[in-house]
N, C-alpha and C positions, 0 to 999 in steps of 0.2 A: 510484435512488440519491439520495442525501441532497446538499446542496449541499458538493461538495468541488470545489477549485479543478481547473481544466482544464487548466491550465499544466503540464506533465510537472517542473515542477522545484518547481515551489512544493506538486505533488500529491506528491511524496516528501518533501517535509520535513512535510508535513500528516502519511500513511502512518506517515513513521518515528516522529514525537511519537505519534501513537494508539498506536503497536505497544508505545513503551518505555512511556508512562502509564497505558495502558487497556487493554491485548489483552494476552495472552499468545502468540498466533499469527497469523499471518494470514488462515488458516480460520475463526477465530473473529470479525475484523475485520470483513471480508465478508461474515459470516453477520448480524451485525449491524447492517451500517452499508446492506447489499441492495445490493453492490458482487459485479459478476461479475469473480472472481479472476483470469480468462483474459485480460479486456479491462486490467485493474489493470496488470498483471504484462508484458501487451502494449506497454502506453502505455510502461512505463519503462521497459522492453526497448529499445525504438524510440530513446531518449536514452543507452542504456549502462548502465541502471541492472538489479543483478538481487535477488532476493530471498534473503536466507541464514538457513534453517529455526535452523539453529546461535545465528545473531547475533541472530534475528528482527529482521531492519530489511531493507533496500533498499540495496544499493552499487554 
């Protein structure tokens, strides 16, 4: 993985800026950024946050 912050809250406003500027998906984020989706998705799970295919971001 590329240097993204570690912090579960600063890691989803990192997430949600890449998703709205740069991805189109979160498949595509991970694919590129060599982020395992499971672990991503885990971390913000763990704080309440979940991911919406729809919205593409993280809430």
């Amino acid at each position: 993985m590329q240097d993204i912050p570690q912090d579960a809250m600063m890691l989803m406003s990192f997430v949600n800026m890449k998703l709205r500027d740069e991805y189109p998906s979160l498949d595509e984020l991970c694919a590129s950024m060599d982020i395992d989706r499971r672990w991503l998705e885990g971390k913000l799970a763990a704080v309440g946050f979940e991911y919406s295919e729809e919205n593409n971001k993280f809430w």
